[in-house]
FILUMTI-545190 format. One record per residue (C-alpha): x, y, z; residue in one letter. Coordinates in steps of 0.001 Angstrom, whole numbers, plus 500000, padded with zeros to 6 digits. Layout:
<rs>
XYZA
...
</rs>
This chain:
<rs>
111906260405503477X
111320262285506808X
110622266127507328X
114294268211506514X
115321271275508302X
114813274393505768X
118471275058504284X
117794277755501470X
120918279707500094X
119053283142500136X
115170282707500104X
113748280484502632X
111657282302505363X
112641279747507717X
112894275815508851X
110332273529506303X
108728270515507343X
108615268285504409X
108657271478501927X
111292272694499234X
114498273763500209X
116649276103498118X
120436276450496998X
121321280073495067X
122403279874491826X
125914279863491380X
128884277484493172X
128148276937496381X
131158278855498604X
134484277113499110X
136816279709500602X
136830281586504151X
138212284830504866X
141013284981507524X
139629284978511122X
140384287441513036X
142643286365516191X
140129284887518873X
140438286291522235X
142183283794524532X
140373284514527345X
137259283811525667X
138353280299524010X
139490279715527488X
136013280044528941X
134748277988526601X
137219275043526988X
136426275190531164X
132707275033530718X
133068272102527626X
134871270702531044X
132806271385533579X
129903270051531393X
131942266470530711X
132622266897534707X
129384268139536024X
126496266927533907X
123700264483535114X
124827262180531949X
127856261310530016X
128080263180526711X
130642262462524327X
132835265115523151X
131499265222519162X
127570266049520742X
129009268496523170X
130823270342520402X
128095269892517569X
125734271333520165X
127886274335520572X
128207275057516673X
123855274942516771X
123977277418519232X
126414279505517815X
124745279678514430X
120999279976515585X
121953282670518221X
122963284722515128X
119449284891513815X
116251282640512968X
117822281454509630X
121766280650510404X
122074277132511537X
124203274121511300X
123202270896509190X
124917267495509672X
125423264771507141X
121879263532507018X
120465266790506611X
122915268668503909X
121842265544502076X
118026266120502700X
118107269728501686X
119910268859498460X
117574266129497623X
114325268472498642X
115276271043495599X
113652268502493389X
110197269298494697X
109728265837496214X
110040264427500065X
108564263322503041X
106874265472505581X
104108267115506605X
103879269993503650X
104734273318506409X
107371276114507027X
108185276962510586X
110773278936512726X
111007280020516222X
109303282747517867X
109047282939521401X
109491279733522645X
107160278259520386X
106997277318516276X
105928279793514387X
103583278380511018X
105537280501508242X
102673278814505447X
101553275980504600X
102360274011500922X
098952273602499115X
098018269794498954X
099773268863501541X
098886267367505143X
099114270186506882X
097378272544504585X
093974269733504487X
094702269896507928X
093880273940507749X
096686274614508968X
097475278655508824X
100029281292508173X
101111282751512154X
099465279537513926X
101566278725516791X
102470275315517506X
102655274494521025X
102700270535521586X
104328267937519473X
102588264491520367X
102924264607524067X
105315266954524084X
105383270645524764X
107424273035522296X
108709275474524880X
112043274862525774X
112879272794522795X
115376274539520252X
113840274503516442X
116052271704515717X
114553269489518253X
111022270521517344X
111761269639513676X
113421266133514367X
110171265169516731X
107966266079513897X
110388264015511310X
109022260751510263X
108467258264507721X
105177258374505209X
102598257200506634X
103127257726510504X
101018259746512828X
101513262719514565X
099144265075516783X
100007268776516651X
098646271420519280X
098647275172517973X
097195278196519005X
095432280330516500X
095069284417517034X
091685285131518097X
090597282048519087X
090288281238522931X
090794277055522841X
093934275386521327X
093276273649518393X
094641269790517996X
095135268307515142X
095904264582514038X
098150264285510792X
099520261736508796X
102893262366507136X
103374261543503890X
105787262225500754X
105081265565499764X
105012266466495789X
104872269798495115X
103278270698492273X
104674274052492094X
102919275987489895X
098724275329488869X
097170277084486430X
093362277658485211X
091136280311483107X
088754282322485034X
087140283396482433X
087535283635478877X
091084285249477998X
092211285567481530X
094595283220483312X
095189282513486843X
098555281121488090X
099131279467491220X
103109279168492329X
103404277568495711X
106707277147496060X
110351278372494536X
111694274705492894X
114106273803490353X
111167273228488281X
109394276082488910X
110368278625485835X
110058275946483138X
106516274666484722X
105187278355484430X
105957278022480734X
104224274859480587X
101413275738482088X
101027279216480426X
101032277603476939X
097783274848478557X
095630278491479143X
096644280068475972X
095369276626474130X
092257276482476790X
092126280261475883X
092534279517471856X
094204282455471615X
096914284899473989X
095808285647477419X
094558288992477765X
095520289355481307X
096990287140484552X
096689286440487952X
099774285404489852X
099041284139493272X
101752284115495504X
100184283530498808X
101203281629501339X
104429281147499354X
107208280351501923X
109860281162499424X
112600278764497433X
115336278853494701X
116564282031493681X
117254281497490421X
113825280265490336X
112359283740491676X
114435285651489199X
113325283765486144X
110213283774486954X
110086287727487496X
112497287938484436X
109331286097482070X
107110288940482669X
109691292160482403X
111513293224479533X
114253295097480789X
115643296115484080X
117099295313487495X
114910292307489406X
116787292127492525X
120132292966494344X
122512291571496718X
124690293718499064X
126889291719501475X
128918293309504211X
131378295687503323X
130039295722499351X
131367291658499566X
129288289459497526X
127225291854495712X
125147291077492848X
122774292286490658X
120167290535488625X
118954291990485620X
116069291119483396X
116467289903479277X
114332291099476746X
111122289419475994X
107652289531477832X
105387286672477993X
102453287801478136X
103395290614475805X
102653293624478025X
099134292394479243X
097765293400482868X
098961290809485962X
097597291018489471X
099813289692491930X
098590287796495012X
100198288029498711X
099711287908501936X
101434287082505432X
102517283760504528X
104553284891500672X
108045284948502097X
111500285603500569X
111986284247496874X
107738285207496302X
108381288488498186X
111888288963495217X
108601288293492378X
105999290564494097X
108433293277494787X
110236292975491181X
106651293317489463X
105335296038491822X
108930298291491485X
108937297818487548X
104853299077487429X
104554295740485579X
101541295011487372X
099226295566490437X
099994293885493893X
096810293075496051X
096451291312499272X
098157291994502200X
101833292097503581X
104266289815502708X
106427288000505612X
109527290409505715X
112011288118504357X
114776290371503233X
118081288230503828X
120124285868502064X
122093282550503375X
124706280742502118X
125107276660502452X
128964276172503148X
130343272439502644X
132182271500505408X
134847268605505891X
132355266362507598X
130070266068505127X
127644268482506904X
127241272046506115X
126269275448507683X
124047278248506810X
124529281501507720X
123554284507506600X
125773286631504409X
123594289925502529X
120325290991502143X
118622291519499040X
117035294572497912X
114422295119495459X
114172296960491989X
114226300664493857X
116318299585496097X
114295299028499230X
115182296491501490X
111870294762503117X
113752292947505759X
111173292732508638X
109023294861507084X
107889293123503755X
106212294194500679X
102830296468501474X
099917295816498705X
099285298359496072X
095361297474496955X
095082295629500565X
092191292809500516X
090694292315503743X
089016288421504276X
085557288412504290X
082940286031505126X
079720285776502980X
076592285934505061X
075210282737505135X
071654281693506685X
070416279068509248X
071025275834506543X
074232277218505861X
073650278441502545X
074479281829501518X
072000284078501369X
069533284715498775X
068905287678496485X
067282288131493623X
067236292076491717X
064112293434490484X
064259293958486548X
061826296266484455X
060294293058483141X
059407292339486366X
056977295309486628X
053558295280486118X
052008296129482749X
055863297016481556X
056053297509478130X
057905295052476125X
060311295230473735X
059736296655470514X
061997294143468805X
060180291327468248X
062429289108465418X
063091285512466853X
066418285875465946X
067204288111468228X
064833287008470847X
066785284136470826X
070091285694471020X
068982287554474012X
068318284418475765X
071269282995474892X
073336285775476567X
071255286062479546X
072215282393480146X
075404283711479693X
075558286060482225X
073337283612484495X
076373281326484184X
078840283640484694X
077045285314487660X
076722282025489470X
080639281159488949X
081359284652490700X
079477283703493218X
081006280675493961X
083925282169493502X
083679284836496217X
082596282282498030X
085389280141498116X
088308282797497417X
087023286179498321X
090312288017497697X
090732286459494060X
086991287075493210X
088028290723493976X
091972290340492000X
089839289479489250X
087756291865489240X
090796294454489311X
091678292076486753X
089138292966484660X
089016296648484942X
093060296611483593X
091716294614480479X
089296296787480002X
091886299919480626X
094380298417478367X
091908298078475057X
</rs>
């Protein structure tokens, strides 16, 4: 299956390339509103340039592309997540909510003339490809992106499994484009991957809002508890780079770690579609500390999570602001088979903030940081002074082999330990520090 447009009903931060796409709970809408009476005059000006253009233009275009064209540019002038979808893609989007599809693994939408890297999917092409959150895509294959419309970018990066495509993006900072050669393939998301850290604490990893999503947390928390042999004493949720999904996916979620209480609203215009959702009683992880991960690329259902979690004082959020994405669309069926989205409320969270454009800020912000490394690459050395080390120390007065032995056996410990931080902090700097925050609420919490 090729790359689909992004068609979320509420959550999705933009247009996905070969990633989930989401439908709101609920029946999808089958009833308008009464138009109001359009201005003859206008519809008028419309029919003579659909003329002129039949008249006039270089080529022949048949009526149905002239007029399909106009319905794409009447929903995407509305804003970056409105659009029209024909046959082919209403089907894609409902066949992408199962978490599998072709594609390259990476959310996008406009900005400027150019896409616009929302985040990457983890274990995907695009994210081996190191492929970033805010990269700019300039050049499709041969072609340049300015002057396309999003559609036309997505459908040139469309393709079957196993074809090749060459993307040129511009990163901030960075004074040379950087080109890339993929290979599409069919994307599985594995939504949510989990792991201990260390004894008793858990780290979650949700990259995307599926169908599957809520039940797959369950899963997986029950694999740590067993790993753990015993409850979790605390959790790390990492949301990053999380372009968004399913919204009932992003409420159950949420509604697994509160007890009670609102997890997100929905205000349309005029008070029209409101709705409220509400957590039930029970806790999963029975009260215990979570740290919640974000950053520029958690978007939309991840932001409804964070927000939910931070509003309730459930847990801490750490990382850095969340993409902005405060609105909600709705897929309408249409006669033809296709569909359109359009945006119809925004969603507000728990205190009733709205983060549209403005996202949710960290409790604790976590800069990136790069561990000083010498000239073979390897980061560099140090090694404390003890008292042991010292010359003529004295030694210990307890002498029993017992618990000579014991000593050694938790300095090998801690040896161990010490050298998995390390790598750690290496390799994920901001979730060697979330677990180190981690930590200190276990410790707070006994």
């Amino acid at each position: 299956m090729s790359p689909t447009q992004r068609v979320p009903l509420a959550l999705a931060a933009g247009v996905l390339i070969g990633a989930s796409v989401s439908l709101t709970s609920g029946v999808l809408a089958d009833k308008t509103k009464s138009a109001e009476t359009v201005p003859v005059k206008d519809l008028q000006t419309f029919v003579e340039i659909l003329n002129r253009v039949k008249s006039d233009y270089v080529e022949e275009v048949d009526d149905k592309t002239l007029l399909e064209n106009a319905v794409r540019g009447m929903l995407s002038g509305l804003d970056p997540h409105s659009a029209y979808l024909d046959k082919d893609e209403f089907k894609e989007m409902n066949i992408a909510t199962s978490g599998k599809f072709g594609g390259l693994g990476i959310e996008v939408q406009m900005q400027d003339g150019f896409v616009r890297v929302v985040a990457p999917i983890d274990d995907t092409p695009a994210a081996r490809a190191g492929i970033q959150p805010g990269d700019l895509i300039v050049k499709i294959d041969d072609t340049p992106v300015k002057g396309l419309t999003l559609s036309d970018a997505v459908e040139r990066m469309r393709g079957e499994p196993g074809t090749k495509i060459t993307l040129t993006l511009v990163r901030e900072g960075e004074a040379a484009p950087r080109v890339l050669h993929l290979e599409r393939a069919v994307i599985k998301v594995a939504s949510v991957r989990g792991r201990l850290l260390e004894p008793g604490l858990g780290y979650l990893r949700i990259s995307s809002f599926t169908t599957e999503t809520a039940p797959n947390l369950q899963k997986e928390l029950a694999k740590l508890e067993k790993e753990s042999q015993g409850a979790l004493n605390g959790l790390i949720l990492d949301l990053r780079n999380n372009p968004g999904g399913v919204l009932d996916a992003a409420v159950k979620v949420s509604d697994a770690f509160l007890d009670k209480g609102t997890i997100v609203s929905i205000r349309g215009r005029n008070g029209e579609g409101s709705r409220e959702f509400d957590a039930t009683a029970g806790d999963v992880l029975d009260g215990k500390p979570i740290v919640v991960m974000i950053n520029a690329g958690s978007a939309s259902a991840s932001e409804i999570v964070a927000g939910a979690i931070q509003d309730q004082r459930r847990g801490i959020v750490v990382g850095s602001r969340s993409f902005g994405k405060g609105s909600v669309q709705t897929i309408l069926p249409l006669s033809n088979e296709g569909a359109i989205k359009i945006t119809t409320a925004r969603y507000y969270t728990p205190s009733g903030r709205s983060i549209q454009a403005e996202g949710i800020e960290p409790d604790i912000v976590i800069r990136p940081l790069r561990i000083a490394r010498n000239e073979d690459g390897e980061p560099e050395p140090f090694t404390p002074i003890s008292e042991a080390d010292l010359a003529k120390s004295l030694s210990n007065e307890n002498d029993d082999p017992a618990h000579q032995e014991e000593v050694k056996k938790k300095r090998a410990a801690a040896e161990k330990q010490e050298k998995a931080a390390r790598e750690l902090a290496e390799n994920d700097y901001a979730l060697y520090e979330a677990l180190n925050l981690l930590k200190g609420l276990v410790i707070a919490a006994r």
